[in-house]
N, C-alpha and C positions, 0 to 999 in steps of 0.2 A: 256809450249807452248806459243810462244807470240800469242799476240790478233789479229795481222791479218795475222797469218800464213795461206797459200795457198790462199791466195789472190791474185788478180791480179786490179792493180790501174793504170789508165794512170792520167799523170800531163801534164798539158798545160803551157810554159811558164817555164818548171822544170828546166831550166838551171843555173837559177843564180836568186837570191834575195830569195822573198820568195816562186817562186816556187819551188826550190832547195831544200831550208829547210823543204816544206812541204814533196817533192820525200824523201831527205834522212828520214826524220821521219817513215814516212809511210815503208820505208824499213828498218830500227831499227825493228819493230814493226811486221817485217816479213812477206811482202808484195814483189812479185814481182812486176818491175815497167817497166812503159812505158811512154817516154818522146818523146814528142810532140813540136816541138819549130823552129822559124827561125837563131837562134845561134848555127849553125852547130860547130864549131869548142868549145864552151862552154858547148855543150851538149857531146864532145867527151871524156871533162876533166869529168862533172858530173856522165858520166857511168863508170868512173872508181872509182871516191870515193862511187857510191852506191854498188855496185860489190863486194867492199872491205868489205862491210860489211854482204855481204851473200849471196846475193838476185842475182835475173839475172835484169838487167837493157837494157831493148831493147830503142834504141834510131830512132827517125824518121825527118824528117825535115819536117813542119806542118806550112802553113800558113792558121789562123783559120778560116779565112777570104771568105777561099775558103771549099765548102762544102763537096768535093772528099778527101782533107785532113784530114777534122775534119771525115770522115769514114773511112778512111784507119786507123785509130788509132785504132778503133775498130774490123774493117777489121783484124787490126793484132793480136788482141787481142785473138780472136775469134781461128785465124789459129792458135797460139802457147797454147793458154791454153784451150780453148773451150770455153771459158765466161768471162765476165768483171764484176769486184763486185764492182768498184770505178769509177766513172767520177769525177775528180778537175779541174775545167775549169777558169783555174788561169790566162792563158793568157789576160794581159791589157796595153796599153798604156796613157800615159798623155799629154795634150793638156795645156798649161798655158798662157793665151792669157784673157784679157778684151773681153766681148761679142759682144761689137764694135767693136772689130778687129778680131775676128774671122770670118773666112770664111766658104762658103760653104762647103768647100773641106776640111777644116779642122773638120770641124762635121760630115759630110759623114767619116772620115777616123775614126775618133774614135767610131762612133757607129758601126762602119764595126768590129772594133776589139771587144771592151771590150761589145756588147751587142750582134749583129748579129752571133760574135764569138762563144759566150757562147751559145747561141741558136743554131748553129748548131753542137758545140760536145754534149750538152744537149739530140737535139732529137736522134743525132746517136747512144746515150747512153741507150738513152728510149726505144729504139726501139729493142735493144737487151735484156737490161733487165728486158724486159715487156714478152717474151719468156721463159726467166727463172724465173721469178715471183718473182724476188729479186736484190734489187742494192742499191749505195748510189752515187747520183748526187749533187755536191757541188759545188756551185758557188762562184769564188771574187765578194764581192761586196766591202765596202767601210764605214768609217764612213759619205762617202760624196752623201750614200744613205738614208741617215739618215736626213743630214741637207747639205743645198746648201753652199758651197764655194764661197765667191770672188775670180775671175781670174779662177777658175777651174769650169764654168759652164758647157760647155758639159761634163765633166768626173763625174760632179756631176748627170747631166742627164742620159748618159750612165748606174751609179751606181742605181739610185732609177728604172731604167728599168728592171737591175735584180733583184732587189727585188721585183718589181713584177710578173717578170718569174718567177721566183721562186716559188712565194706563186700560180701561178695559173697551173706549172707542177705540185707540190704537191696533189693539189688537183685531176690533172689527174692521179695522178700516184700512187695515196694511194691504188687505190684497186689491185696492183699487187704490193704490198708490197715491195713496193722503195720507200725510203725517198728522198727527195729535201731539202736542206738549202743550207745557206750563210754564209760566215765568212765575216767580215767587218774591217777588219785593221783600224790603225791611222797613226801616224807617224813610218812609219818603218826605220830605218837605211839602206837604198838600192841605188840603181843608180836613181832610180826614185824619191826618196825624195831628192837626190841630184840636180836632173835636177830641180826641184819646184823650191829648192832653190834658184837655180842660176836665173831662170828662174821670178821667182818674187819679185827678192829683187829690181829690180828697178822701179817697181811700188811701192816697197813700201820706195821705200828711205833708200834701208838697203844696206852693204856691205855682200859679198860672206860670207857665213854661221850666216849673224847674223835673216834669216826670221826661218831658222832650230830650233835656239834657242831662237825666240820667240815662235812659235809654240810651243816647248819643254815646253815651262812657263806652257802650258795647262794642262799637263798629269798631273793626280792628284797621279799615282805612281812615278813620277820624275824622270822618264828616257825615253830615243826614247825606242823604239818597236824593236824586236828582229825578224828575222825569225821564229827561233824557237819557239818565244810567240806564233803566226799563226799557225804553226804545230802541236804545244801542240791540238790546237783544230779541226783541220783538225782531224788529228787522232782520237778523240772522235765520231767525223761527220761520218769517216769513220767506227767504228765499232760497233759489238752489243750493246755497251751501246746507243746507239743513236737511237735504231729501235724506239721509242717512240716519239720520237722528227722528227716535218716535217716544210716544207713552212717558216721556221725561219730567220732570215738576224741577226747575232748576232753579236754585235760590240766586239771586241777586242782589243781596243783602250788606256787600261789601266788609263782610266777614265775620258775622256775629254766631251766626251758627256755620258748624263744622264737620257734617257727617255724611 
């Protein structure tokens, strides 16, 4: 029997990178899924490679943004299976801008997604699985809730906010026996570490792919970051091995930071 057979998991963001990798993991691993995302036509392709592999794969168009959506996921949860045993509230965006030039508008947009977002599939999530007296609520966070970035200051900010949601749903949510943590990627190989790139090489005087492989110098295991690295632990977060473990923000960075 795999380990999260009869589950049911919604992913935020499932279509492509590493929310993808964590849907299809979680569906290896025998998990029905449900995919949340504004890449209607990327989520079309993703339900069919999860599909392939066993599982039924419901797909939704989700902007997190807005608080009807982030419970319609659940909403549908609820009507197909009768319970939700996974919130991945992966859905993030990046902002790469000096803090001097950042705008209002552009920090209202990213805390609307990557914190305000997670906070409202979080309580949509809490609020059913606090009925059933059992869940696992998993947040993206970031190595850059860990330690502030140059040029990526609100995503660094957005990031140490869920790690404090985090640790302070944990707290509310321990006595109805739901866990709360955080996975915290580093450099992952995705469209969004591609945008960074492009996006800061000429702050920093670098040509198109050479900021990627400086950062790369970092990784003390010597390669970017995989979806699948993320998933390996996603999957943990999601199943019984994890009932022990709460409130956590764990980097997965493959060793660039150390604390």
């Amino acid at each position: 029997m795999s380990k999260l057979e009869g589950k049911i998991a919604i992913v935020t963001g499932g279509s492509r990178g590493i929310g993808f990798g964590i849907a299809k993991r979680l569906a290896q691993d025998g998990a029905d899924i449900i995919i949340g995302d504004v890449l209607v036509d990327e989520m079309a392709t993703a339900k069919v490679e999860i599909e392939a592999l066993g599982v039924k794969c419901i797909t939704m168009p989700c902007d997190v943004t807005r608080e009807a959506d982030c419970q319609a996921l659940v909403d549908k949860a609820v009507a197909e299976y009768g319970k939700l045993d996974i919130m991945v509230a992966n859905a993030g965006i990046a902002n790469i801008k000096l803090m001097t030039e950042t705008t209002a508008e552009d920090w209202d947009q990213i805390f609307a997604v990557n914190t305000k977002g997670v906070f409202l599939c979080d309580k949509a999530a809490a609020l059913q699985m606090m009925k059933q007296n059992y869940g696992k609520i998993i947040n993206c966070a970031s190595i850059a809730a860990h330690a502030g970035f140059a040029f990526l200051g609100g995503y660094s900010a957005t990031k140490f906010a869920v790690r404090g949601l985090t640790q302070a749903l944990a707290k509310e949510l321990g006595q109805y026996n739901i866990q709360v943590n955080a996975y915290c990627p580093g450099i992952v190989g995705t469209k969004m570490w591609e945008l960074i790139d492009e996006k800061m090489g000429p702050y920093l005087g670098n040509a198109k792919g050479e900021t990627l492989k400086q950062y790369t110098g970092l990784i003390t295991a010597g390669r970017v970051e995989t979806p699948d690295d993320v998933a390996t632990f996603v999957s943990y977060l999601s199943s019984a091995d994890s009932d022990y473990m709460t409130g956590q923000s764990v980097m997965i960075d493959g060793g660039i930071i150390m604390n």
